[in-house]
TORNURO-18049 format. One record per residue (C-alpha): x, y, z. Coordinates in steps of 0.5 Angstrom, whole numbers, padded with zeros to 4 digits, always signed. Layout:
N
XYZ ...
END
This chain:
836
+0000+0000+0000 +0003+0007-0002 +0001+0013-0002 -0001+0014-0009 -0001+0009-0015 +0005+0006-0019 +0009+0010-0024 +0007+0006-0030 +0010+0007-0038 +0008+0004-0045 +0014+0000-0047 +0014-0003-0054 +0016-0011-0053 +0020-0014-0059 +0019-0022-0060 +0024-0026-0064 +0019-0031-0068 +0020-0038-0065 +0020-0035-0058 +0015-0031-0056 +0010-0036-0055 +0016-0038-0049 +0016-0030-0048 +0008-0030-0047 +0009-0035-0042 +0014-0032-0038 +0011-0026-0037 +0004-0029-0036 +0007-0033-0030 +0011-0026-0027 +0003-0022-0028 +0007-0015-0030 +0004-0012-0035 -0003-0010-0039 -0003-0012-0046 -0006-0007-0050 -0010-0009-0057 -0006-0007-0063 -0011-0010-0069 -0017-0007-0066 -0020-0006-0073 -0019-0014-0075 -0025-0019-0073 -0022-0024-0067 -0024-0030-0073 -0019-0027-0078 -0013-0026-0074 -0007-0030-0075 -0007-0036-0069 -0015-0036-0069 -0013-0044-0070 -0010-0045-0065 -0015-0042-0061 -0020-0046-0064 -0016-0053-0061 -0016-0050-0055 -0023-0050-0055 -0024-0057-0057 -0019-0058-0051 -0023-0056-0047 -0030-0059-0049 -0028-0066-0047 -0024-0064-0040 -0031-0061-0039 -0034-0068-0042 -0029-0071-0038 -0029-0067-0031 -0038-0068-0030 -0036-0077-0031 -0031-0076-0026 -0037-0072-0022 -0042-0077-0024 -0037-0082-0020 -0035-0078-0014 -0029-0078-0015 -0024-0073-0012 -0020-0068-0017 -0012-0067-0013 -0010-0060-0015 -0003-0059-0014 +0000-0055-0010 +0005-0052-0015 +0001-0050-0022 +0005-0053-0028 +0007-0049-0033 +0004-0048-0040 +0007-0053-0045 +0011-0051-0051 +0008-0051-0057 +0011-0058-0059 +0006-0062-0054 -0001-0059-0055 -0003-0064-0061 +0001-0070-0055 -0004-0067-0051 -0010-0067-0056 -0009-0073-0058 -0009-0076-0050 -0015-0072-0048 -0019-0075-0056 -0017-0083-0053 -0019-0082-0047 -0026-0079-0049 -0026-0085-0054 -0025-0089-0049 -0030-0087-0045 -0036-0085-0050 -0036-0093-0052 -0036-0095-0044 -0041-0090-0042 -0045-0093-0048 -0044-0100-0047 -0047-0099-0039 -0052-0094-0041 -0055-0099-0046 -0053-0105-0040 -0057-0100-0036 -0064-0099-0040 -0064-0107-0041 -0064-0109-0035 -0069-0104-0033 -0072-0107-0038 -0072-0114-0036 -0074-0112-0029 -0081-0109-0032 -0082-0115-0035 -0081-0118-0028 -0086-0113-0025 -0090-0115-0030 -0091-0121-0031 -0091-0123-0023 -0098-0118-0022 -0101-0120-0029 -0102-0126-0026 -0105-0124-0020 -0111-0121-0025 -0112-0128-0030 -0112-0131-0023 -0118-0127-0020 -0125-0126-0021 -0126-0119-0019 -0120-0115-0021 -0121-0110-0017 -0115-0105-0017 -0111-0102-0012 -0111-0095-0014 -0118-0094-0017 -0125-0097-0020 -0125-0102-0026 -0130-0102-0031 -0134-0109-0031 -0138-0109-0036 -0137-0112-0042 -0142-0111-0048 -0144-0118-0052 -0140-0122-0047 -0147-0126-0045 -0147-0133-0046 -0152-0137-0051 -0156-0142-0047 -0156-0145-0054 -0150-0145-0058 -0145-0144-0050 -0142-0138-0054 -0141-0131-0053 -0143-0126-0058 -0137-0123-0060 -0135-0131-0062 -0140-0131-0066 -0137-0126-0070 -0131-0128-0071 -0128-0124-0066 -0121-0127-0062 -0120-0124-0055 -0113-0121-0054 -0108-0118-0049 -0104-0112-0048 -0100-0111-0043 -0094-0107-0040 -0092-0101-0035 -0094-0094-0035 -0093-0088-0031 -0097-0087-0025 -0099-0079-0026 -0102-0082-0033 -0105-0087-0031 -0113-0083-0030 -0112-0080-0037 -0109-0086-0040 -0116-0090-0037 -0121-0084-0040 -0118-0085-0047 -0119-0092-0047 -0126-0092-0045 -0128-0086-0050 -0123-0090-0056 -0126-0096-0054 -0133-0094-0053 -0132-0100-0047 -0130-0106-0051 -0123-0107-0046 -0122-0110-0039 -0116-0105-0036 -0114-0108-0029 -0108-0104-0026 -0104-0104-0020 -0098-0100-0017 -0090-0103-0017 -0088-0103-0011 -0081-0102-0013 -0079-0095-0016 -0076-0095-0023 -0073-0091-0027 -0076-0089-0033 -0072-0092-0040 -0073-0085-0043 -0072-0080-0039 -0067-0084-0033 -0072-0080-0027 -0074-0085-0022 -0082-0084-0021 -0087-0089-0019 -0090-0094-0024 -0097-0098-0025 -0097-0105-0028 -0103-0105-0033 -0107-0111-0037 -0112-0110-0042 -0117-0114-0045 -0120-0113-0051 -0125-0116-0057 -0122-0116-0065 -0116-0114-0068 -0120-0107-0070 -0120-0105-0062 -0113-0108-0061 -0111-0103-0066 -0113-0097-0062 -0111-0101-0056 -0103-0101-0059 -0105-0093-0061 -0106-0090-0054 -0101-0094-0051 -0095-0091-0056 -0100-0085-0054 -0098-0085-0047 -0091-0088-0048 -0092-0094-0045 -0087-0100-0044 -0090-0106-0048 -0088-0114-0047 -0091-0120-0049 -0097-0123-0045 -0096-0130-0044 -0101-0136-0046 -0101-0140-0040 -0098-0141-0033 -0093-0146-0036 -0090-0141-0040 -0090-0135-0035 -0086-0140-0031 -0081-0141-0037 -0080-0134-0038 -0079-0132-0031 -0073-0137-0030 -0071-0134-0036 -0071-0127-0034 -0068-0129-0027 -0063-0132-0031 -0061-0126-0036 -0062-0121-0029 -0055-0124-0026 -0051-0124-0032 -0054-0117-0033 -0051-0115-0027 -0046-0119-0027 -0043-0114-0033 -0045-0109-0031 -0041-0109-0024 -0035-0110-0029 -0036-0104-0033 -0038-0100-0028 -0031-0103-0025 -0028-0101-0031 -0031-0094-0032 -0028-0092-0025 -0021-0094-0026 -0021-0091-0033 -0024-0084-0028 -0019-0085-0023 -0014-0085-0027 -0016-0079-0031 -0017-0075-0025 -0010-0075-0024 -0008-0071-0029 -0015-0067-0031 -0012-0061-0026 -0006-0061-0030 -0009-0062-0036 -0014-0056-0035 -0008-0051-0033 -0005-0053-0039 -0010-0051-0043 -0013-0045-0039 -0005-0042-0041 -0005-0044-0047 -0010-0041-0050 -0009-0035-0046 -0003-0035-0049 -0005-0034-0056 -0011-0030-0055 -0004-0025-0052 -0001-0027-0059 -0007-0024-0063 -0007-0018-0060 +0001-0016-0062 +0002-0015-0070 +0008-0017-0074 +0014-0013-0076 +0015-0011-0085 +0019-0019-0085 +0014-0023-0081 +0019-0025-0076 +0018-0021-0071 +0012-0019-0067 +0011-0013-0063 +0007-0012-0057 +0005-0006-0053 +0004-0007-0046 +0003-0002-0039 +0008-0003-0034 +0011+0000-0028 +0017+0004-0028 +0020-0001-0022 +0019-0007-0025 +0022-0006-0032 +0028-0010-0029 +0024-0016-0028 +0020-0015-0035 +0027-0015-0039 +0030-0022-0035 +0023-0025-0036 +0024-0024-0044 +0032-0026-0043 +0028-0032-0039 +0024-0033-0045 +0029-0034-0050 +0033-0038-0047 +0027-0043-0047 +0025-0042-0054 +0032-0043-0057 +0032-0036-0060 +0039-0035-0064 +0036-0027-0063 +0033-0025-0056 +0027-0021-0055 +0028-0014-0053 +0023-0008-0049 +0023-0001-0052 +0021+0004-0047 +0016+0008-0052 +0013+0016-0049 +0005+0017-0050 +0000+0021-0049 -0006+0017-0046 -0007+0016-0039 -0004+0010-0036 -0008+0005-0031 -0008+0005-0024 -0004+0001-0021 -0004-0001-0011 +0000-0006-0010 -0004-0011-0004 -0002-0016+0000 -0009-0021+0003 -0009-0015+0009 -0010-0009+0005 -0013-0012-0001 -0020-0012+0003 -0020-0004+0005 -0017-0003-0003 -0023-0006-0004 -0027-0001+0000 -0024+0005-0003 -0025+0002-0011 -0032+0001-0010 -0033+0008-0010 -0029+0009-0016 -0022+0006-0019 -0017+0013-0017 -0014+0017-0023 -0007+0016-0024 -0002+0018-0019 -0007+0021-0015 -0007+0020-0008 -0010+0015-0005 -0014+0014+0001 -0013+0006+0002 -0008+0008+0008 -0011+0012+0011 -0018+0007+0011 -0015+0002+0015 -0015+0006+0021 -0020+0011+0020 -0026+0006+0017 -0027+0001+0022 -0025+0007+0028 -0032+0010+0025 -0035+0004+0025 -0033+0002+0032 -0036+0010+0035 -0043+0008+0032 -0042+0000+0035 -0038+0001+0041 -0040-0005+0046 -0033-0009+0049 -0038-0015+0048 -0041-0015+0042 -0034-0013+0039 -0031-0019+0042 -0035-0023+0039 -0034-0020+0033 -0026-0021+0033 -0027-0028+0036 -0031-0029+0029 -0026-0026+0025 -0019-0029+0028 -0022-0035+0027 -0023-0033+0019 -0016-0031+0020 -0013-0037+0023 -0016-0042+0018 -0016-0038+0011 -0012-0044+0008 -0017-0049+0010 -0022-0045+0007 -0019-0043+0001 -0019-0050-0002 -0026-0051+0000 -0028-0046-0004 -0035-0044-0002 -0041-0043-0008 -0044-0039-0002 -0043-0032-0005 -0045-0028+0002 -0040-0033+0006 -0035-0031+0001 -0037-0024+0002 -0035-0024+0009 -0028-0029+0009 -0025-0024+0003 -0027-0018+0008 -0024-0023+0014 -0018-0018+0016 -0023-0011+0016 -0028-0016+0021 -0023-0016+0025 -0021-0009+0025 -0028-0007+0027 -0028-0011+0032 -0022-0010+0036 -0024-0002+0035 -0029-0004+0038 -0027-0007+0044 -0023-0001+0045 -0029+0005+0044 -0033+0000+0048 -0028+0000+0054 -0029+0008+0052 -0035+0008+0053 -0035+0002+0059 -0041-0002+0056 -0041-0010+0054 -0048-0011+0053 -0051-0006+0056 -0048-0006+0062 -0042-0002+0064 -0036-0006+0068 -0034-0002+0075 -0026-0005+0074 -0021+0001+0077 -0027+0004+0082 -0032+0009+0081 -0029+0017+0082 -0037+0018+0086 -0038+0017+0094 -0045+0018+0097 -0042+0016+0103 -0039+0023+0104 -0046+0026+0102 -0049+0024+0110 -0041+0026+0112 -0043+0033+0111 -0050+0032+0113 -0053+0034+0106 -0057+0028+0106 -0061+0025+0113 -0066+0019+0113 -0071+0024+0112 -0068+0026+0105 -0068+0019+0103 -0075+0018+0105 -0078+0023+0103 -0074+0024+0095 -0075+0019+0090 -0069+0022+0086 -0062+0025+0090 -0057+0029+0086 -0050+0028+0088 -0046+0034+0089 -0038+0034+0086 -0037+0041+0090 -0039+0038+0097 -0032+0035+0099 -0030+0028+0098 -0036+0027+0093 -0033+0027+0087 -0026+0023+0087 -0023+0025+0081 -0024+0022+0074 -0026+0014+0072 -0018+0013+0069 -0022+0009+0063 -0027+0011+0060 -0034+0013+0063 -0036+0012+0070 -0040+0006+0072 -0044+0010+0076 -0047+0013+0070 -0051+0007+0068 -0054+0008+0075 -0056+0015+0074 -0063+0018+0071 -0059+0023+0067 -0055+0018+0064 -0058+0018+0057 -0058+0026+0056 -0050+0027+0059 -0049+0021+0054 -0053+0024+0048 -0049+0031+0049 -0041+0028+0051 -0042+0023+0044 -0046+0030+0040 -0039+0033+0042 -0034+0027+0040 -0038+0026+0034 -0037+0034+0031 -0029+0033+0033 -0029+0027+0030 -0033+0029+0024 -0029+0035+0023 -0021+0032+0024 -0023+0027+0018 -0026+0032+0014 -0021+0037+0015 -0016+0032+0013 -0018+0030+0007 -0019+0037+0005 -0011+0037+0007 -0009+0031+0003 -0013+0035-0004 -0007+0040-0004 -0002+0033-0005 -0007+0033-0011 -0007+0039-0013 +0002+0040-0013 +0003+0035-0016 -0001+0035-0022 +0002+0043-0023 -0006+0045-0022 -0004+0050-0017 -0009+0056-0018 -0014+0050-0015 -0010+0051-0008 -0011+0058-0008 -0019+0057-0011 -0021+0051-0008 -0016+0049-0002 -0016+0055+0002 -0022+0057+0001 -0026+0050+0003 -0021+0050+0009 -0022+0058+0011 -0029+0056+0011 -0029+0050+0015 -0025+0052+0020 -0027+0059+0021 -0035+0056+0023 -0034+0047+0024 -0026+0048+0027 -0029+0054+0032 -0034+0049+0035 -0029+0044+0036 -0026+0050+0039 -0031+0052+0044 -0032+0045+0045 -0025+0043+0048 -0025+0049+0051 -0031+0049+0055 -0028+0041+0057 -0022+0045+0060 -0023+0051+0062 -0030+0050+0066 -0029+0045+0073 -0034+0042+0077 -0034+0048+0082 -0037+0053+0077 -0040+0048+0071 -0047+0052+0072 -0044+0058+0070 -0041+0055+0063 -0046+0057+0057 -0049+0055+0053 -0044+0052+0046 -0050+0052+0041 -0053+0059+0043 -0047+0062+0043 -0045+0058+0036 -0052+0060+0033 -0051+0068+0036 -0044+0067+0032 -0048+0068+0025 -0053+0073+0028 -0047+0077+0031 -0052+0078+0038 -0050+0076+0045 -0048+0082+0048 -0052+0080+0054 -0049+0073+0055 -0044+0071+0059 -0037+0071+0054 -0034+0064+0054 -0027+0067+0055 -0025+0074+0053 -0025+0078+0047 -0030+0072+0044 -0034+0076+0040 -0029+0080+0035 -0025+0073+0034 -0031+0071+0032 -0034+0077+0027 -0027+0076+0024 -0028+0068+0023 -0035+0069+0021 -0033+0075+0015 -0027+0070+0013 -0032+0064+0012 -0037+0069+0008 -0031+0072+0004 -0029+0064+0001 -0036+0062-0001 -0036+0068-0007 -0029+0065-0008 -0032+0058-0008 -0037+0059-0012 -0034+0064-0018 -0027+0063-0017 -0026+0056-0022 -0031+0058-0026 -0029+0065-0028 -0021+0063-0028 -0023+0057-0033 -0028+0062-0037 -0022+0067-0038 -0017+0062-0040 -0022+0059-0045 -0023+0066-0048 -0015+0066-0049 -0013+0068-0042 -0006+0072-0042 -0005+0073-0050 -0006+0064-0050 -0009+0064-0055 -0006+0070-0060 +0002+0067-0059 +0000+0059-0058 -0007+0058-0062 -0013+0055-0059 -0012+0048-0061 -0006+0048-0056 -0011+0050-0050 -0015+0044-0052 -0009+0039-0053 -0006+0042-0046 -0013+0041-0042 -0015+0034-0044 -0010+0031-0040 -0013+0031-0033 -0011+0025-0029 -0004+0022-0033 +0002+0026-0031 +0003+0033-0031 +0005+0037-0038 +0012+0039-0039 +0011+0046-0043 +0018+0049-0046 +0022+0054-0043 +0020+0059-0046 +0013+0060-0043 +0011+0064-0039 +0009+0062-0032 +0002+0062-0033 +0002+0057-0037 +0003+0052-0032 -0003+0053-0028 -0007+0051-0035 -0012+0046-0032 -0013+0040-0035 -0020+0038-0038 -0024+0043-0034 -0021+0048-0039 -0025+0046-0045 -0032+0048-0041 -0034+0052-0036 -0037+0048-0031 -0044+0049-0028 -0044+0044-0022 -0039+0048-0018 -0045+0051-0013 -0045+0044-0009 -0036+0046-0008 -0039+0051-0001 -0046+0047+0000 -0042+0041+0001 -0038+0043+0007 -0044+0046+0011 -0049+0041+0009 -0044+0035+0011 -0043+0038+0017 -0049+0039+0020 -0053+0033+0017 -0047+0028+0016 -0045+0029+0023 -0053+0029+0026 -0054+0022+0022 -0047+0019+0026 -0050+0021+0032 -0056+0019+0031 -0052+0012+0031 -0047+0013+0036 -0055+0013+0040 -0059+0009+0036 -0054+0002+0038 -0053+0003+0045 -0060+0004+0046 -0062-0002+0043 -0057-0006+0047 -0060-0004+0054 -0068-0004+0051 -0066-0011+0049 -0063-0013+0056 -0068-0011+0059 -0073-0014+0055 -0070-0021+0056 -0064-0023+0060 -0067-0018+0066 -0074-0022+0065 -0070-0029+0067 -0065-0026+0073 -0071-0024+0076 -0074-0031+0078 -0070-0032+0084 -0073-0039+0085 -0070-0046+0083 -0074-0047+0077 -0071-0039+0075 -0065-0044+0074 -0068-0047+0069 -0072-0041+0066 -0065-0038+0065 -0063-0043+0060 -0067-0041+0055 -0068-0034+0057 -0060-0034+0055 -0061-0037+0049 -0067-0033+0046 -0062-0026+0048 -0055-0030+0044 -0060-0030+0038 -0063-0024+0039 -0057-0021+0040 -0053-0025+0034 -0058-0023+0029 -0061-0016+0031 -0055-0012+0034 -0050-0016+0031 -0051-0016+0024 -0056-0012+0022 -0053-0005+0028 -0048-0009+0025 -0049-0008+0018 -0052+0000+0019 -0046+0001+0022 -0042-0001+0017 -0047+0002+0010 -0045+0009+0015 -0038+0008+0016 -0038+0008+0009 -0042+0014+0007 -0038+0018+0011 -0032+0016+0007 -0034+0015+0001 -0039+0022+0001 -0034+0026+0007 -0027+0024+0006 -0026+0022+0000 -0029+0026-0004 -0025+0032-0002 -0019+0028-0005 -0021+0023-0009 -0024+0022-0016 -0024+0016-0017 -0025+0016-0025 -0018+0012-0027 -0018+0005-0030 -0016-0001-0026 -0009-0004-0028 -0010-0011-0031 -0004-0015-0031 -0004-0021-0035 -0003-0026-0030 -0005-0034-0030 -0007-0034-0023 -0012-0028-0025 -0015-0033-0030 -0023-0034-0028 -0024-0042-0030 -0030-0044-0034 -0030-0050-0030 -0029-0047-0024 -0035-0044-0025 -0038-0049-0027 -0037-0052-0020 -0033-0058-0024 -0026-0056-0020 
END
C-alpha cells in the first residue's frame, strides 16, 4: 500500500519468431504487464493464431465432458500444490491426442453401460409385470389397487344354446396387451381407453411397489402395471395406438402358467448375467476415471494458458518481414527489470538465436491504476474502489481507510462484547484462511464475508476499545478501576439525612461537596452513570460532542490531502481557488465549534460547570452576531468571531466563482494564449486531466503552468455544490453519525432489559432452568438484530462517511484498473461450473 499509485510507461516489446509463445508464458506467470490491442479493427475469426485458439476450445469441450463423468463417480479431483507451466507448442497436439483417446474410450464404456442399464431395466419391468398380471387372470374380481375397474363388457353374455358369446360368433378373437405406465398418467391413459373404445377393453392395473426409472428420461418415478382385455384386431389397433400414446412399455403376455413360469426363469436367469457385467463395466469405468483424475488439474491448467497465451499473440502485430512480433504493453517503472529477464528467460526457453527486446516508447493516454495489496489490505482497497478506481498517481486513500474506516464504524457500534464476539469470529476466519480457500464455497455472502476477514477483524477489535471508552458490554457498564463518586460523603457533611432518602425518589450527588467526586474514572466513562437517570442526556451530549470532533478532523484531513493532488498535478490555481477557501470555511465556522467545545472541556470544572454557557446558543448568536448579553465563554470572544465569520463568507464568493471565472478566462484566450500558441493548443494541453503532468518549454510564461486539465474546455455549472457540501456534510452528516452512535447503544439496553432482566429476575429453583433459554433467546437476539443488522447499518454508514465525506474531497475515483496479465487472474469456466 502506498501513498499514491505506481508510476507506469508504455513500452514496445519486440519478440523474436519461435520465442514468443515461451516469452508470453513468462510474463503470464510473473503477471507485469497490461497488453493493449494493436489489431482492433481486425475480427477475432481473422487473426493469425484464431486456429489454435479453436484446438484449445475443443481441449476444452472433452476436459468439461470428462470433469462432469468423473462428477458422476465421485471422485475427487487432486490439485497440486504448485501450478504447472504452459506446455511448449510442440506438445499440444500429444496432449490433443491423449485427451481424443481417453474420451473415445469412455463415450464407447459409458455407451455400453447405458444400453446395459436400459436392458436391465427393461428385463426387470418385464418381471414386475409378468409377476402382477398373474394376479389378474387368476381373480374373478380384478379389483384395482388405485382406482374403480370397468366390469361391464357388452355382447359378453353366453348363448344358453350354442355356449358362445356374441363376439365368438362374430369371429372376434380375445386379446391382451400388457405393459407398464407411469402413475400421473394412468387417470387420462384409462379415459381415452373407454372414449376409443366405446367399452370393448377390460383395464385392470396395480402400483409396482418398487420404484423404477424411466427408460427415456432416466428420472426414478412410480410405475403402474396395467393388463388390457379387448375383442378384435380393430380394437387392438386403437389399444396399441394409445399405448404409444402415453408412451407405455409394452411385453409380450404369456399364454398360460407354463409359459410365465419358462419366462420368469428365463428372466432371472438374464438379470444376474446383466448384473454381473455391469459390475465389471462399471469397474472398468471407475478405474478409467480415476486414472484420469490424476492429471485432469494438469490438463486444465495446461489448457487454460495455452489459450491465453495465444489470445495475447493476437493482440500483437508482425513486423515488415514477419518475424518479429510487436506487442505493447503498460508496466510499471519498477518493475522493467523483471520485465527485461523474463524475455531474456524466454528466450532462452525458445532456442532464439536472436533475443527479444523491450523499448520504453512516450504516450500521451492516461496509463491504468496500479496499488500494489497484499491479502491484508486488498479488502480496504476494496472498499476504496467500489467508490471508483483512482486517477493515476492520485493520492489515494486506501491507507488512511485501514484505520479510520473500522475506527468510525467502532464509534457507532462501541460494545466491549459485541466487539469480542466480532473479533473471535474474525480471527477464527483468519487462523483457518488455507483451509477455507480450498473448499471454495459456492455461498457468495460466505465468501463476501471471508474476503473481508481481516476488515471484520479490525472492526472489532475498534470496537472493544471504544467499548471500553464507553464501558459498555452488552449494555451493562464494567466497574474495573472504581467509581470516582461517593454517596457515603453526602451524609458525612450532613447533606443528606434519613428523611431526605425517605422523602425524595430521586437524589442528585453534588461534585462541590468534599469527597463526593474523587476524581475522573481512568478509562472510559464512570460505571455510575448507567445508574444515573441523566445517564441518556449527558451520553447523547458527551457523544453529540465526540462526533463534531471526529467528523470534523476526518473532513479536515481530506480537504489536506487534496492540496498533495493539486501540486503534483501542477494545477495549483486549485489551491488558491479551492483548497483555501474550503478550508477557511471549515475551520473559521466547524473548526471554531470544535474549539469551543474543548475549551469549555478544560476551562470549566465541577465548581463553577452551572455557569458554563451554552455552546449551541453561542455558535447560532455567532451568525446572527447577537449575544451581547450572554455571559462570554473567554475574553474577546465576539471580535474573534465577527472576524471568523466575515473569513467564512468571504470564501464562498471564492468558492462559487473562482474556478468558474478562472476557466472561463482561460477559455477566451487568457493572457495572450491563445494569440501566441492558438487554440488547439488550449484544447490539446486541457484534456490530459489525471495522466502525469505536462511538460511545456522553457520559454513559456509561468502561466501557463497553471492551465487546468479537462476543465479548460468547458465552464462547468456544477461548481455550486463546492461551498454547499461542507456545510450541508457538517450539519446533516454529523446528526446522522450521531443518531447511531445513540441508536445502537439504545437498543443494547432495551434488549437487555426485555429479555435477560426477565429471566435473572426469577430467584426461585425453576429460574434456573428459565435461565437457560431465557440466554439462548437473548444470544440469538443479540447475533441476528444487533450484531448483524446494527452491525450492517453501522458499517453502510461508516462507508457513506468515507465515500461522501473523506474521500470526496481528494479522490476522484474515475481512472482505469491496471489489468496485468496474470494466469492466477484467470477465471475458469470449469471452476465456475463447480467442475474443480
Amino acid at each position: 500500500m502506498v501513498f499514491r499509485s505506481e508510476e507506469m510507461c508504455l513500452a514496445q516489446l519486440f519478440l523474436q519468431s519461435g520465442s514468443e509463445y515461451d516469452c508470453i508464458s513468462e510474463l503470464g506467470e510473473l503477471g507485469l504487464v497490461e497488453f493493449r490491442d494493436l489489431n482492433p479493427s481486425v475480427s477475432s475469426f481473422q487473426r493469425r493464431f484464431v486456429s489454435e485458439i479453436k484446438r484449445c476450445d475443443e481441449m476444452e469441450r472433452i476436459l468439461g465432458y470428462l470433469l462432469r463423468e468423473i462428477q458422476k463417480a465421485n471422485i475427487a479431483v487432486p490439485e497440486e500444490d504448485e501450478s504447472p507451466v504452459a506446455p511448449p507448442p510442440r506438445q499440444v497436439l500429444e496432449i490433443m491426442e491423449q485427451l481424443q483417446r481417453l474420451e473415445m474410450e469412455l463415450s464407447e464404456v459409458a455407451r455400453n453401460k447405458e444400453k446395459l442399464q436400459r436392458n436391465l431395466l427393461e428385463l426387470t419391468e418385464y418381471t414386475h409385470m409378468l409377476k402382477i398380471t398373474r394376479t389378474f387372470i387368476h381373480s374373478r374380481s380384478r379389483v384395482s389397487a388405485l382406482g374403480p375397474q370397468y366390469e361391464e363388457f357388452p355382447t359378453m353374455e353366453t348363448d344358453s344354446v350354442t355356449g358362445c358369446t356374441g363376439m365368438q360368433r362374430l369371429g372376434a378373437k380375445l386379446g391382451f396387451v400388457s405393459g407398464l405406465i407411469q402413475r400421473v398418467k394412468v387417470e387420462a391413459f384409462e379415459r381415452m381407453l373407454w372414449r376409443v373404445c366405446k367399452g370393448y377393453t377390460i383395464l385392470s392395473y396395480a402400483e409396482v411397489e418398487e420404484n423404477l426409472a424411466d427408460l427415456d428420461t432416466g428420472e426414478i418415478s412410480k410405475s403402474v402395471v396395467f393388463l388390457i382385455s379387448f375383442w378384435g384386431d380393430q380394437i387392438g389397433q386403437k389399444v396399441q395406438k394409445i399405448c404409444d400414446c402415453y408412451h407405455c412399455h409394452l411385453y409380450p403376455h404369456p399364454e398360460n402358467d407354463e409359459e410365465r413360469a419358462d419366462v420368469l426363469d428365463s428372466l432371472r436367469t438374464r438379470i444376474q448375467d446383466l448384473n454381473n457385467v455391469l459390475h465389471r463395466t462399471e469397474d472398468y469405468l471407475r478405474q478409467v476415471l480415476q486414472k484420469a483424475s490424476e492429471s485432469a488439474y494438469t490438463w486444465v491448467v495446461k489448457v487454460k494458458k495455452m489459450k491465453a497465451i495465444y489470445h495475447i499473440l493476437n493482440l500483437c502485430s508482425f513486423d515488415v518481414t514477419n518475424k518479429c512480433l510487436i506487442a505493447e504493453v503498460w508496466c510499471p517503472v519498477s518493475d522493467l527489470a523483471n520485465l527485461r529477464g523474463a524475455l531474456e528467460e524466454g528466450a532462452r526457453k525458445g532456442d532464439s538465436t536472436v533475443p527479444s527486446f523491450v523499448n520504453r516508447i512516450p504516450s500521451s493516454d492516461t496509463p491504468p491504476t496500479m496499488l500494489r495489496t497484499n491479502k491484508f489490505t486488498s479488502g480496504f482497497q476494496s472498499i476504496v474502489e467500489a467508490y471508483g478506481v483512482g486517477d493515476y498517481r492520485e493520492v489515494s486513500p486506501a491507507p488512511y481507510t485501514i484505520i479510520t474506516f473500522p475506527f468510525l464504524f467502532a464509534v457507532m457500534f462501541g460494545d466491549l462484547g459485541h466487539g469480542m464476539v466480532m473479533s473471535l469470529f474474525a480471527l477464527w476466519m483468519v487462523l483457518t484462511e488455507k483451509k477455507q480457500k480450498k473448499k471454495q464455497s459456492s455461498n457468495e455472502i460466505w465468501a463476501m464475508l471471508f474476503n473481508g476477514r481481516y476488515i471484520i477483524l479490525m472492526m472489532g477489535l475498534f470496537s472493544i476499545y471504544t467499548g471500553l471508552i464507553y464501558n459498555d458490554c452488552f449494555s451493562k457498564s464494567l466497574n474495573i478501576f472504581g467509581s470516582g463518586w461517593s454517596v457515603k460523603a453526602m451524609f458525612t457533611n450532613q447533606q443528606w439525612t434519613n428523611k431526605t432518602l425517605q422523602t425524595n425518589a430521586l437524589l442528585t450527588l453534588d461534585p462541590n461537596v468534599s469527597g463526593v467526586f474523587i476524581g475522573p474514572y481512568p478509562f472510559g466513562i464512570d460505571p455510575i452513570w448507567n445508574m444515573a437517570v441523566n445517564r441518556l442526556s449527558f451520553l447523547n451530549s458527551y457523544k453529540m460532542k465526540m462526533s463534531v470532533v471526529i467528523g470534523v478532523i476526518h473532513m479536515s484531513f481530506g480537504v489536506v490531502l487534496s492540496v498533495f493532488n493539486h501540486l503534483h498535478f501542477r494545477q495549483k490555481f486549485n489551491v488558491y481557488l479551492l483548497f483555501l477557501p474550503e478550508l477557511l470555511f471549515l475551520l473559521c465556522l466547524f473548526g471554531y465549534l470544535v474549539f469551543m467545545i474543548l475549551y469549555k472541556w478544560l476551562a470549566f470544572g465541577a465548581r463553577d460547570s452551572s455557569q458554563a454557557p451554552s455552546i449551541l446558543i453561542h455558535f447560532i448568536n455567532m451568525f446572527v452576531m447577537q449575544g451581547k448579553d450572554l455571559t462570554p465563554l473567554y475574553p474577546g470572544q465576539t471580535g474573534l468571531q465577527i472576524f471568523l465569520v466575515v473569513i467564512a463568507m468571504l470564501s464562498v464568493p471564492v468558492l462559487l466563482l473562482g474556478k468558474p471565472l478562472y476557466l472561463y478566462w482561460l477559455y477566451r484566450g487568457g493572457k495572450g494564449l491563445s494569440r501566441r500558441r492558438g487554440y488547439e493548443r488550449v484544447r490539446r494541453v486541457s484534456e490530459d486531466d489525471n495522466s502525469t503532468a505536462p511538460s511545456y518549454e522553457d520559454d513559456e510564461e509561468e502561466g501557463l503552468d497553471k492551465i487546468p486539465s479537462r476543465e479548460s474546455r468547458k465552464v462547468p455549472l456544477s461548481f455550486l455544490y463546492l461551498g454547499y457540501d461542507i456545510y450541508f456534510v457538517c450539519l446533516c452528516g454529523l446528526c446522522i453519525f450521531l443518531a447511531f452512535v445513540v441508536l445502537f447503544s439504545e437498543l443494547s439496553e432495551v434488549l437487555w432489559g426485555m429479555v435477560m432482566r426477565l429471566g435473572l429476575r426469577i430467584t426461585t429453583r425453576v429460574g434456573v432452568v428459565f435461565l437457560v433459554p431465557v440466554f439462548g433467546l437473548f444470544a440469538m437476539l443479540t447475533v441476528s438484530i444487533l450484531l448483524v443488522m446494527e452491525g450492517l447499518s453501522a458499517f453502510l454508514h461508516a462507508l457513506r462517511l468515507h465515500w461522501v465525506e473523506f474521500q470526496n474531497k481528494f479522490y476522484h475515483g474515475t481512472g482505469v484498473k491496471f489489468v496485468p496479465f496474470d494466469f492466477s487472474l484467470l477465471p475458469s469456466v470449469f471452476e465456475q461450473d463447480g467442475l474443480l
